[in-house]
PASEBA-1860 file (N, C-alpha, C; in nm, 3 decimals):
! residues 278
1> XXXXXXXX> -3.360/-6.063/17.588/-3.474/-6.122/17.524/-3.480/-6.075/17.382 ~ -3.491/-6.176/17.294/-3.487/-6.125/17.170/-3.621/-6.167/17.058 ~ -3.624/-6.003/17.028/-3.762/-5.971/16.966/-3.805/-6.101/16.809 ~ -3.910/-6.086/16.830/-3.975/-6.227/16.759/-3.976/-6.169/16.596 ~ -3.943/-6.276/16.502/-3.924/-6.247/16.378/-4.016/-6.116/16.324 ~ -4.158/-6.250/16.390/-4.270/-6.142/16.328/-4.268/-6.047/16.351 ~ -4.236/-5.998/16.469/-4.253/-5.839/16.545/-4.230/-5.734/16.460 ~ -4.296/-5.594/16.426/-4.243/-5.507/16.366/-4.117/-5.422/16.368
9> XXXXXXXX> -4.064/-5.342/16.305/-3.969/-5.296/16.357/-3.957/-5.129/16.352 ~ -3.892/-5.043/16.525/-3.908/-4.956/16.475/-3.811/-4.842/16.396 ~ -3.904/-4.788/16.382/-3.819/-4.631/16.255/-3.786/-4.552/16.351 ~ -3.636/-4.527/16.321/-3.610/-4.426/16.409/-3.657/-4.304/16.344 ~ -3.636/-4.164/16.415/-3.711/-4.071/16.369/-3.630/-3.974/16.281 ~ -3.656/-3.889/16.192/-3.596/-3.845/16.083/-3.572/-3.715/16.140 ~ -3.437/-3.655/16.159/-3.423/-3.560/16.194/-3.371/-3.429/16.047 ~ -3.440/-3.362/16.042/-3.454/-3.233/15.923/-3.325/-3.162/16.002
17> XXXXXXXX> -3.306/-3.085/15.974/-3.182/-2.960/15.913/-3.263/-2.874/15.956 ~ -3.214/-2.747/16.053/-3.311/-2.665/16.036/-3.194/-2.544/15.910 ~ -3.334/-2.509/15.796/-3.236/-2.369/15.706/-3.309/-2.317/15.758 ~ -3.222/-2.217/15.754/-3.273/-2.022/15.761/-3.308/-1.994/15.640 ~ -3.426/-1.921/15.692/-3.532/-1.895/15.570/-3.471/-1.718/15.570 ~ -3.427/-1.675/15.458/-3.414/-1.528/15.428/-3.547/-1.486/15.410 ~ -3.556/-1.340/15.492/-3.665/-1.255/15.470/-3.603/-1.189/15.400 ~ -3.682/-1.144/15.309/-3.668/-0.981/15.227/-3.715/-0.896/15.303
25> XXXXXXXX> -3.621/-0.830/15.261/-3.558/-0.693/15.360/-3.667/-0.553/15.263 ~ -3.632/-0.455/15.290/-3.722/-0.331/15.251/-3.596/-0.281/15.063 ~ -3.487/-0.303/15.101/-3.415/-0.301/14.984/-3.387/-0.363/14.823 ~ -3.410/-0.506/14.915/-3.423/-0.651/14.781/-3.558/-0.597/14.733 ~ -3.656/-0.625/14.849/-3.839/-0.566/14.724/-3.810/-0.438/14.647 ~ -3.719/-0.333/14.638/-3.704/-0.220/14.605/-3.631/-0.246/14.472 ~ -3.561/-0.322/14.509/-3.515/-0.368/14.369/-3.500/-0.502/14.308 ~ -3.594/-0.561/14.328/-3.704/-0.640/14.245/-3.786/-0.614/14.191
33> XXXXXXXX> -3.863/-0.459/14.273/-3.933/-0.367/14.192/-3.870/-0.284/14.074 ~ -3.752/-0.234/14.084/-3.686/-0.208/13.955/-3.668/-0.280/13.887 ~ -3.628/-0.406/13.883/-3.555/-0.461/13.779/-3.678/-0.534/13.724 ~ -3.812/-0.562/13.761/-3.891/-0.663/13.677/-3.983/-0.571/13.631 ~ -4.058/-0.550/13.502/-4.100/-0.481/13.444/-4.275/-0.531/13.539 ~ -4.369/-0.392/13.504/-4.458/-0.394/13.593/-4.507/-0.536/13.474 ~ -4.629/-0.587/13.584/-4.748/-0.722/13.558/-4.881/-0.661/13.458 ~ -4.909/-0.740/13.372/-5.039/-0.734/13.329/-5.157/-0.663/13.430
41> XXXXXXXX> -5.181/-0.651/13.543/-5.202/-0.575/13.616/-5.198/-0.419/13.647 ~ -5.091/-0.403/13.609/-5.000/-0.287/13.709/-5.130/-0.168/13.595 ~ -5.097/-0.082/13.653/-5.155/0.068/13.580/-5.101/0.122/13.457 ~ -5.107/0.220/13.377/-5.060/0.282/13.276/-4.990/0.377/13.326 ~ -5.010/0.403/13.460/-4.894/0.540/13.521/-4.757/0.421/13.589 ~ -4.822/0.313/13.615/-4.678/0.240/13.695/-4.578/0.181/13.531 ~ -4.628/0.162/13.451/-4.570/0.110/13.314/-4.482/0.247/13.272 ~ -4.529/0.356/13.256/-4.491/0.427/13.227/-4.342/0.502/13.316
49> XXXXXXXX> -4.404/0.493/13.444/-4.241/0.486/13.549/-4.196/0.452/13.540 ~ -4.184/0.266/13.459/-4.116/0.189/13.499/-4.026/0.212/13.336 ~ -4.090/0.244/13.212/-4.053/0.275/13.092/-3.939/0.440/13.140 ~ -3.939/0.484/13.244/-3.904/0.641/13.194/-3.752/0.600/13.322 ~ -3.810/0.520/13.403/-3.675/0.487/13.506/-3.572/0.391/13.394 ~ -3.628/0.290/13.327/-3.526/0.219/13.243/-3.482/0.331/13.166 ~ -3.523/0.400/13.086/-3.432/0.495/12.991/-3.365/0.602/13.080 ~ -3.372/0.612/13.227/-3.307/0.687/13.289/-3.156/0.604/13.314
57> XXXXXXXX> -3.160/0.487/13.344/-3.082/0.389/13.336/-2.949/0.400/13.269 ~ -3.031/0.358/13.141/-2.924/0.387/12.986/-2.821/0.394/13.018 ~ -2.705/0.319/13.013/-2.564/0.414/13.032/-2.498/0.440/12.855 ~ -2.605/0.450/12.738/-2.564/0.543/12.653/-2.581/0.706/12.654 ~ -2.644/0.747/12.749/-2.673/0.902/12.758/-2.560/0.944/12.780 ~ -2.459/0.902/12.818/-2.327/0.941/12.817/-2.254/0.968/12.709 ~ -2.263/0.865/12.620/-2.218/0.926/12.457/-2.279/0.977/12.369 ~ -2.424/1.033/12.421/-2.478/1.091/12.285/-2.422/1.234/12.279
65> XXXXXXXX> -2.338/1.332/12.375/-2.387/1.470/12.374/-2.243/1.461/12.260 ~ -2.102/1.308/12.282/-1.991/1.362/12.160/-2.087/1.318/12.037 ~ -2.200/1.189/12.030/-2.245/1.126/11.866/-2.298/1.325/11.824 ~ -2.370/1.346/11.908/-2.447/1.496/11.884/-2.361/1.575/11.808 ~ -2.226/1.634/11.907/-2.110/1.729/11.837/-2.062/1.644/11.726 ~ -2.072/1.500/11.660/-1.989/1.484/11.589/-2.119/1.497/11.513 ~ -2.176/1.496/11.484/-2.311/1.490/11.376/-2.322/1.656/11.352 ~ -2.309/1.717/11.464/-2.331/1.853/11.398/-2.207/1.932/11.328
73> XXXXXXXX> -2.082/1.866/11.377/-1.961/1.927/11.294/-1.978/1.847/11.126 ~ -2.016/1.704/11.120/-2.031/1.666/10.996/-2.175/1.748/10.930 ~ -2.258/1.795/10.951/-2.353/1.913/10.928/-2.265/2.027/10.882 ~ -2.216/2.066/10.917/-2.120/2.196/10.931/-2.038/2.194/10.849 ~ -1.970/2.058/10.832/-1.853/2.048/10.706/-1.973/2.053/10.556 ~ -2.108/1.968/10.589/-2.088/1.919/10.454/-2.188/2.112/10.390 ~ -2.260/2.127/10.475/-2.327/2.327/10.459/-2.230/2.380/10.418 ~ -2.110/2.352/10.464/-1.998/2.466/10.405/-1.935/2.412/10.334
81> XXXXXXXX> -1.933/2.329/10.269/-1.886/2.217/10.138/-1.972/2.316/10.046 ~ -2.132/2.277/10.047/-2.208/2.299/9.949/-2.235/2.451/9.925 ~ -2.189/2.524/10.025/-2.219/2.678/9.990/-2.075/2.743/9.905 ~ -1.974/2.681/9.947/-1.832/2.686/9.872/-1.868/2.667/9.742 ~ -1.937/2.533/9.704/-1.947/2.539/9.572/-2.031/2.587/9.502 ~ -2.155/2.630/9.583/-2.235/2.718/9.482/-2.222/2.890/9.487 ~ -2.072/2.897/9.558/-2.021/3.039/9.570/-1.933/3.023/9.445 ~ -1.826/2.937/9.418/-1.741/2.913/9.301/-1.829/2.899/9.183
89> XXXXXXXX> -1.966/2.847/9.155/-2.014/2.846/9.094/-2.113/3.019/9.032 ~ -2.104/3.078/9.116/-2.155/3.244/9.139/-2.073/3.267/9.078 ~ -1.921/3.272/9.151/-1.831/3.355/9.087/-1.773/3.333/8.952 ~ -1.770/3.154/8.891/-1.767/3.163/8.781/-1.838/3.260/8.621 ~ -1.991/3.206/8.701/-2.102/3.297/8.622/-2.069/3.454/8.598 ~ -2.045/3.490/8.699/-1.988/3.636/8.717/-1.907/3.663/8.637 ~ -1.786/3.616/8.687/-1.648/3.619/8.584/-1.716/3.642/8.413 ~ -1.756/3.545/8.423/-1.833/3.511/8.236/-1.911/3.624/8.221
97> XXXXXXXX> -1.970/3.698/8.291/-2.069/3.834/8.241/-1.999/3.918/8.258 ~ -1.832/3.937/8.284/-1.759/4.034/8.327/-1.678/4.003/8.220 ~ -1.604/3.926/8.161/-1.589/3.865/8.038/-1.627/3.930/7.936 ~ -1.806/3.887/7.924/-1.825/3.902/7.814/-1.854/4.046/7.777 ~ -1.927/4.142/7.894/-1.901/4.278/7.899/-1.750/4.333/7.867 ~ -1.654/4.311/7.951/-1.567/4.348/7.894/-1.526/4.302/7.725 ~ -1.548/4.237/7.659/-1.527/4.203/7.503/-1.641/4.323/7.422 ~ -1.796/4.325/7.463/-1.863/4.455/7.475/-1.797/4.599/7.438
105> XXXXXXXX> -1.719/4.589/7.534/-1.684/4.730/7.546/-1.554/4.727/7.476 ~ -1.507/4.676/7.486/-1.384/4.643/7.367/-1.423/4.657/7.193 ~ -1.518/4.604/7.195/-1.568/4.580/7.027/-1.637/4.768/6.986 ~ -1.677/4.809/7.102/-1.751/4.923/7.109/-1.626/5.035/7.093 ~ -1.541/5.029/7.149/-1.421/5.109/7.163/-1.362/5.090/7.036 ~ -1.308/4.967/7.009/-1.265/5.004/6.828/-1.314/5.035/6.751 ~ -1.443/5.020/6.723/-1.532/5.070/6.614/-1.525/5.200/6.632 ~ -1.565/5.269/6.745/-1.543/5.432/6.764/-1.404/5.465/6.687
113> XXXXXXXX> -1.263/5.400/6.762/-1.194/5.451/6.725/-1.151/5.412/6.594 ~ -1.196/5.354/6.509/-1.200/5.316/6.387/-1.257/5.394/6.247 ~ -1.368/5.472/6.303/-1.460/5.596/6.282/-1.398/5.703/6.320 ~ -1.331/5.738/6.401/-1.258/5.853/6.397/-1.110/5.855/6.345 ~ -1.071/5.742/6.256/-0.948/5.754/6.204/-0.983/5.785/6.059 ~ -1.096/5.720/6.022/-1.152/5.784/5.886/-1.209/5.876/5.871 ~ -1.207/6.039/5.984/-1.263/6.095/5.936/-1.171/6.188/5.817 ~ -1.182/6.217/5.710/-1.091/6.305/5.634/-1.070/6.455/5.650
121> XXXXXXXX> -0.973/6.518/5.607/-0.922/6.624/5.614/-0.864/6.682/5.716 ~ -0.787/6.789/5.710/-0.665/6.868/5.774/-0.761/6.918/5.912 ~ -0.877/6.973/5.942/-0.951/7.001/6.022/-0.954/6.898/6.101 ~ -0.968/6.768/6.102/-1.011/6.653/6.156/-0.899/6.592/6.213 ~ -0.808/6.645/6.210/-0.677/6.564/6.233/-0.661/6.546/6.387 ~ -0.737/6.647/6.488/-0.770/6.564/6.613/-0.821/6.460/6.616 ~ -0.948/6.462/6.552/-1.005/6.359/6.550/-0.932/6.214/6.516 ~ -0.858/6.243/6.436/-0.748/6.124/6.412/-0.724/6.075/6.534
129> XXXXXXXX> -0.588/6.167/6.556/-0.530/6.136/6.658/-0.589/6.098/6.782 ~ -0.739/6.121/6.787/-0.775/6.051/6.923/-0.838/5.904/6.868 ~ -0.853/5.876/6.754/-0.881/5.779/6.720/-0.751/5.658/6.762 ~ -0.628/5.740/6.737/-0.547/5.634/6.702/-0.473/5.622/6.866 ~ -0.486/5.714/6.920/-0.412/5.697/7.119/-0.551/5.576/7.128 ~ -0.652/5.630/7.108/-0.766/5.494/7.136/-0.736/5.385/7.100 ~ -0.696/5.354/6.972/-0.656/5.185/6.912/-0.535/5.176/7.017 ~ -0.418/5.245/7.053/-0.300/5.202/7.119/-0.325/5.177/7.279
137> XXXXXXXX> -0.409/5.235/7.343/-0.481/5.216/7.487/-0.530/5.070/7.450 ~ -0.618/5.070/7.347/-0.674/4.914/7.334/-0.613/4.802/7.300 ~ -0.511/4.839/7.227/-0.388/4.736/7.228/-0.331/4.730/7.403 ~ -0.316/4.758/7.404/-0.236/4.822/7.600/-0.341/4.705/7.680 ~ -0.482/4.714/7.697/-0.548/4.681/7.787/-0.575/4.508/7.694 ~ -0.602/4.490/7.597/-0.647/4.338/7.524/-0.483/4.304/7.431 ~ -0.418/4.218/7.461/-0.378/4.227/7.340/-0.398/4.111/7.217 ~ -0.532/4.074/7.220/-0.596/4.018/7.099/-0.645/4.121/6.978
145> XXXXXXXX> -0.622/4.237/7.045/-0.636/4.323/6.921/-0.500/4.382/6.849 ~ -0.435/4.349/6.865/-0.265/4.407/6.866/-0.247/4.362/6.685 ~ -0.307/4.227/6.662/-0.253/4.208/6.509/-0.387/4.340/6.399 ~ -0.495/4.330/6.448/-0.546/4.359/6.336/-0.538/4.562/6.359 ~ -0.495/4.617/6.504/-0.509/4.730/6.480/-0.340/4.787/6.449 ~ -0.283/4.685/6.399/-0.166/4.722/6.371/-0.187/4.745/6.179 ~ -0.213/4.604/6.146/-0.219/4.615/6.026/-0.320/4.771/5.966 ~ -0.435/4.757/6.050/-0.485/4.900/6.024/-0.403/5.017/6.017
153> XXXXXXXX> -0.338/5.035/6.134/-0.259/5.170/6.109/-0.186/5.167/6.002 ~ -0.080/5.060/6.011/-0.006/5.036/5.886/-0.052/5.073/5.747 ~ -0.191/5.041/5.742/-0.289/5.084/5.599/-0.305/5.211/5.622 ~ -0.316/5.243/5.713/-0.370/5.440/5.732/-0.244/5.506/5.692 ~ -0.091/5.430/5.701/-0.011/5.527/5.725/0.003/5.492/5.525 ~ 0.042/5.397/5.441/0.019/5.367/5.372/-0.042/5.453/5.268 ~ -0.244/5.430/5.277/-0.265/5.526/5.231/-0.259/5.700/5.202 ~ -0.257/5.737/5.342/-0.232/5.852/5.373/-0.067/5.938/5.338
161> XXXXXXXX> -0.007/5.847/5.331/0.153/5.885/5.324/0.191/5.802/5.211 ~ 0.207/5.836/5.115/0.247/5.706/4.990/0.377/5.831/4.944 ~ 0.447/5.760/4.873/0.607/5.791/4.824/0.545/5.779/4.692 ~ 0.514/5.947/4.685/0.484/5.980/4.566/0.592/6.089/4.481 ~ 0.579/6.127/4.375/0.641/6.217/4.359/0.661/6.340/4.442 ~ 0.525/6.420/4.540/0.535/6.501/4.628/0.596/6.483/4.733 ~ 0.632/6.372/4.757/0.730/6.298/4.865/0.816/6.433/4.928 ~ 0.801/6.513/5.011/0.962/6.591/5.065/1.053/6.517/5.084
169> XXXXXXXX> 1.183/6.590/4.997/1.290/6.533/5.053/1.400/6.641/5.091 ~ 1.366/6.716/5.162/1.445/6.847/5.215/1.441/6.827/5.390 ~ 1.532/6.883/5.491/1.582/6.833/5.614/1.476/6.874/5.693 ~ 1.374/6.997/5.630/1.346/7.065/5.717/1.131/7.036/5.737 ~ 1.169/6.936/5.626/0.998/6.859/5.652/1.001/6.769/5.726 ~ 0.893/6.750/5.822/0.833/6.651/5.902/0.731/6.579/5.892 ~ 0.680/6.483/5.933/0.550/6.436/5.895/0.417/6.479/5.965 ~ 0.360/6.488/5.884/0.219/6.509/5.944/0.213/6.470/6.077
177> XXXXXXXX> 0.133/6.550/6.217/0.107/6.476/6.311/0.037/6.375/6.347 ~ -0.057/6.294/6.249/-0.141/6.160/6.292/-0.080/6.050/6.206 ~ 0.049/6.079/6.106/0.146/6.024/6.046/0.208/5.962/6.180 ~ 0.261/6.074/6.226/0.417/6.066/6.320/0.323/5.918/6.437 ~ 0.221/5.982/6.498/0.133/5.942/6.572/0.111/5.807/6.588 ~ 0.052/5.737/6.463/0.059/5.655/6.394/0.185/5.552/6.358 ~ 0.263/5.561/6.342/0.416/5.552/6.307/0.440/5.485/6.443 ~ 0.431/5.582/6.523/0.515/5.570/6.717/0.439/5.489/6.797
185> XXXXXXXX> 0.299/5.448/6.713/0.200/5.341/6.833/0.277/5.221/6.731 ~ 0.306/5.207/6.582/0.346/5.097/6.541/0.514/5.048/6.578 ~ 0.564/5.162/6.663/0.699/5.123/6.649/0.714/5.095/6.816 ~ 0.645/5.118/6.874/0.641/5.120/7.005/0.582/4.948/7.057 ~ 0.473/4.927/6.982/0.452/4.782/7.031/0.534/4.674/7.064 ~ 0.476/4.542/7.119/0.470/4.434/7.175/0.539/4.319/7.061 ~ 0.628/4.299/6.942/0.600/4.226/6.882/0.536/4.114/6.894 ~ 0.554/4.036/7.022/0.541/3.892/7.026/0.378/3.896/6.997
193> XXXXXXXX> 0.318/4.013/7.011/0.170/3.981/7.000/0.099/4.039/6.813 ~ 0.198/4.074/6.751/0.212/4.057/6.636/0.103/3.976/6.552 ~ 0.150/3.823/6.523/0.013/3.752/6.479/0.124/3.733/6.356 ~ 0.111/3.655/6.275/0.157/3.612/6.153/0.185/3.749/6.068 ~ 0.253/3.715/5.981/0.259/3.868/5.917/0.373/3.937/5.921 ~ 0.406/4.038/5.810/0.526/4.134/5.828/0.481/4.284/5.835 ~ 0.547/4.367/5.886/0.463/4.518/5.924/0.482/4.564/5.734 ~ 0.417/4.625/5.722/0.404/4.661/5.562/0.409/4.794/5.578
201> XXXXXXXX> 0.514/4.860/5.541/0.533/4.994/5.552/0.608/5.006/5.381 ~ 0.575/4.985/5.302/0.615/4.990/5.162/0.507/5.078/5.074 ~ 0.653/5.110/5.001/0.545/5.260/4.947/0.464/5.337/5.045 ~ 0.577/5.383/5.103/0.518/5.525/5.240/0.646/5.606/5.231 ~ 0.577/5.729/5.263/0.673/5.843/5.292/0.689/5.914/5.412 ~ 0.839/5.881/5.462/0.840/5.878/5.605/0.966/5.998/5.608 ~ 0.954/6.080/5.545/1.078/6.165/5.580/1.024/6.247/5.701 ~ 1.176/6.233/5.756/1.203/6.352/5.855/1.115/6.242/6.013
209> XXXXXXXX> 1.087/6.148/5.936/1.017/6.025/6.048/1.108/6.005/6.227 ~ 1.003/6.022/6.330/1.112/5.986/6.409/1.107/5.907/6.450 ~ 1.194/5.802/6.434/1.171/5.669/6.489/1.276/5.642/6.606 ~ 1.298/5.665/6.695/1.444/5.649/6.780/1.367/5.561/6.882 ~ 1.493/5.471/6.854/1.481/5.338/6.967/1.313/5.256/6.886 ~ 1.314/5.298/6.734/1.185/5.181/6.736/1.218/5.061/6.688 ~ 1.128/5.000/6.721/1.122/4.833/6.681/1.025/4.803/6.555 ~ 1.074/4.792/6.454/1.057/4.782/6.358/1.152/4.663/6.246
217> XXXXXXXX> 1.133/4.526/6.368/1.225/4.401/6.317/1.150/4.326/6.201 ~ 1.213/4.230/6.121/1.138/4.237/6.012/1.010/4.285/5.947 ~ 1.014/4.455/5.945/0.963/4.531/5.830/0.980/4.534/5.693 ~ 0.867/4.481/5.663/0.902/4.547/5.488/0.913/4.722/5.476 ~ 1.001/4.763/5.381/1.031/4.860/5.371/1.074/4.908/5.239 ~ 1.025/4.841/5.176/1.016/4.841/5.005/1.005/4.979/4.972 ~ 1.110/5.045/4.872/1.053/5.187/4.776/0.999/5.252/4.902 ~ 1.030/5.291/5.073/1.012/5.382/5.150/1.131/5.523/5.122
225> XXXXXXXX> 1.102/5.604/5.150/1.166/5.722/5.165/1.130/5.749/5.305 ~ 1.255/5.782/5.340/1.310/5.742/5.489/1.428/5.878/5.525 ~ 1.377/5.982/5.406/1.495/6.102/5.389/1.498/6.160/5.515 ~ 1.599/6.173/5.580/1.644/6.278/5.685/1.564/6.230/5.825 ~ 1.537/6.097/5.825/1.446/6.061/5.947/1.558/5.996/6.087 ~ 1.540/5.991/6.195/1.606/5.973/6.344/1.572/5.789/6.324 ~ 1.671/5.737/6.358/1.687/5.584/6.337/1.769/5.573/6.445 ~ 1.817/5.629/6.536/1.930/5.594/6.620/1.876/5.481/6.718
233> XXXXXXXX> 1.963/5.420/6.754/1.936/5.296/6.796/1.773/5.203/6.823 ~ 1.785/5.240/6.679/1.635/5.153/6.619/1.703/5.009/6.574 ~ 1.570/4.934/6.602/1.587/4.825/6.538/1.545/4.773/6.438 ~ 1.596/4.725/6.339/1.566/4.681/6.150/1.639/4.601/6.134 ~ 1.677/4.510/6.267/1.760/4.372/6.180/1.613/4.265/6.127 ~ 1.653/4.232/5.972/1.582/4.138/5.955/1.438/4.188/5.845 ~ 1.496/4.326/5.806/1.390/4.421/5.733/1.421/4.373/5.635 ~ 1.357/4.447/5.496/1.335/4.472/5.374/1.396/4.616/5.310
241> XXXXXXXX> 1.492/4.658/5.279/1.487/4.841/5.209/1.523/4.807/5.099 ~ 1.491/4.775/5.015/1.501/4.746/4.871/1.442/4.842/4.827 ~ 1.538/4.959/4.753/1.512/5.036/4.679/1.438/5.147/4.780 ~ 1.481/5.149/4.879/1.462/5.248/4.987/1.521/5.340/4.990 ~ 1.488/5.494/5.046/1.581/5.582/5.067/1.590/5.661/5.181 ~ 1.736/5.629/5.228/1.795/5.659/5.343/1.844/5.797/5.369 ~ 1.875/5.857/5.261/1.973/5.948/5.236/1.964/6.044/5.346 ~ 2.095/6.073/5.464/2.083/6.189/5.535/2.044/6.135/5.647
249> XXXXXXXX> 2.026/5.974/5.663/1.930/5.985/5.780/1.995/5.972/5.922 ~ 1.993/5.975/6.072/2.109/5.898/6.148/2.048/5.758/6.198 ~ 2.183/5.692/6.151/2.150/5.527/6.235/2.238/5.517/6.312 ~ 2.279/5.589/6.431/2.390/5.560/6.512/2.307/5.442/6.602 ~ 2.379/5.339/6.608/2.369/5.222/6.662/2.256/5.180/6.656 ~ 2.167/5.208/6.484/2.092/5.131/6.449/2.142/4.943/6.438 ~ 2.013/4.860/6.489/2.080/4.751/6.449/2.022/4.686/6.321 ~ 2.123/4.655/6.232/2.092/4.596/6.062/2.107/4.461/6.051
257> XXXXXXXX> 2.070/4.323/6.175/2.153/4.211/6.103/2.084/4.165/6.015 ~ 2.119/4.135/5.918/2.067/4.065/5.772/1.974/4.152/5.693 ~ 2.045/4.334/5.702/2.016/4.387/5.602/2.086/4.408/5.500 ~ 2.006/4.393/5.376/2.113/4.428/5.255/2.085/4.540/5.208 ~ 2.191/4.644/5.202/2.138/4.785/5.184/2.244/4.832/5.007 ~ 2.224/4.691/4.958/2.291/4.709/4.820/2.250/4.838/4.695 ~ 2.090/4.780/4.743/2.008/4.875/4.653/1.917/4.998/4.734 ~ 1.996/5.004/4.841/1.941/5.132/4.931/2.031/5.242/4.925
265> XXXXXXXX> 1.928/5.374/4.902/2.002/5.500/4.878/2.051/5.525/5.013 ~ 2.196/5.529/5.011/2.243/5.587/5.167/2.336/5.684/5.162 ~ 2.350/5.819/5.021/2.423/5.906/5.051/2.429/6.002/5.150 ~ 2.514/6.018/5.253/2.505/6.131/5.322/2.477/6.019/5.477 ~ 2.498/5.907/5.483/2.461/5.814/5.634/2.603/5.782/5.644 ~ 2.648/5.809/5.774/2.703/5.775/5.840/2.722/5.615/5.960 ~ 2.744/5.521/5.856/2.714/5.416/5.900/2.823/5.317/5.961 ~ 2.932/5.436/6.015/3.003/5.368/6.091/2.962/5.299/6.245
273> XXXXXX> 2.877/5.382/6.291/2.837/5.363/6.426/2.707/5.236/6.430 ~ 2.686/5.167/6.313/2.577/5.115/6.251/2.608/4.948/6.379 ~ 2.524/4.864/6.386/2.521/4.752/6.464/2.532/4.607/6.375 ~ 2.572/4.559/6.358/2.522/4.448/6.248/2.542/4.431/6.082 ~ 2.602/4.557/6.029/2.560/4.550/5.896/2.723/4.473/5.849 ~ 2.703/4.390/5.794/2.841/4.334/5.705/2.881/4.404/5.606
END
């Protein structure tokens, strides 16, 4: 029998799916509770848990303790950078007041011994002589003083000793002791610290002088009397003896290069053993 147009028709019935509904478990709420920051709600003590558990979190707490050591070794370099240099800077300052003290005591020391080379007479003649070991110590320790306490002596010996008519010329005179003294700090020096200049020993009277082994390279030696004085292997290449007198004296293996001893008195020298002389 078949159902009439009009008739309705029926719906079959709709069959659903059954899903499984997941419960949350005691673990998932536990951490849903961690991970979502507390609600407009929540307390100022639950915000604050929830602020102190996230920074517990952090997985930078792991590199701060090397950022730490490297921040405090760059601390460390740059403290001991800056104390280095204001130690170099100490010690410069220093240096400079040690400097200039020492120049102090230098300027103080020649003047003394400068004052005790002028004091006059035969009584005083220690006094000389400690004047003049003083100028040669001070040459020794500075030698920026080497030109002008040379030329000084040179003038002391100069004035004091001039090739006068009283001049000795017999074997058995010697020179004065702050002569000789005098003489042996100028023949003993440093030339190279010299200074422009020629040693000026002209018009002096140097008999019976001992000069052995001195250095006395281009010296003037003009009109010296030089009678009966020790020259042995001294040096005078490059001097002056014009009108000098030698007479008697020994120059065994004095050296003479480019002396002209044309107009030098040399009776009684033995100048075979001589170094240099043409």
């Amino acid at each position: 029998m078949t159902e009439s147009r009009g008739a309705p028709r029926r719906r079959r019935p709709l069959t659903v799916a059954a899903v499984p509904v997941r419960r949350p478990t005691l673990v998932s709420l536990r951490h849903k509770q961690r991970s979502q920051p507390p609600g407009r709600r929540s307390t100022r003590r639950q915000r604050a848990a929830y602020k102190i558990k996230k920074w517990a979190r952090w997985k930078g707490w792991a590199k701060i303790p090397v950022t730490v050591g490297v921040l405090s070794l760059l601390a460390t370099l740059y403290f001991t950078s800056q104390t280095l240099v204001a130690t170099q800077r100490q010690s410069g300052a220093t240096e400079n007041q040690v400097r200039i003290a020492e120049q102090g005591q230098y300027t103080d020391r020649f003047g003394k011994a400068v004052e005790q080379l002028g004091q006059p007479g035969a009584e005083k003649v220690d006094v000389r002589l400690g004047g003049i070991y003083a100028l040669q110590h001070l040459v020794r320790n500075t030698s920026d003083y080497q030109p002008t306490v040379i030329k000084l002596l040179t003038a002391f010996i100069r004035t004091h000793a001039p090739a006068e008519q009283s001049c000795p010329r017999d074997k058995g005179s010697k020179l004065p002791e702050d002569i000789q003294a005098a003489l042996s700090v100028v023949a003993q020096r440093d030339p190279q610290w010299d200074g422009p200049g020629r040693l000026d020993l002209t018009h002096t009277c140097l008999t019976g002088a001992r000069l052995f082994h001195a250095n006395l390279r281009g010296a003037d030696l003009s009109y010296a009397v030089l009678f009966h004085a020790d020259l042995n292997g001294a040096e005078l290449s490059d001097s002056t003896v014009f009108h000098s007198d030698l007479r008697e004296a020994s120059v065994d293996y004095t050296r003479l290069f480019g002396v002209d001893l044309h107009s030098t008195d040399v009776r009684g020298v033995d100048l075979s053993k001589v170094v240099g002389l043409k």
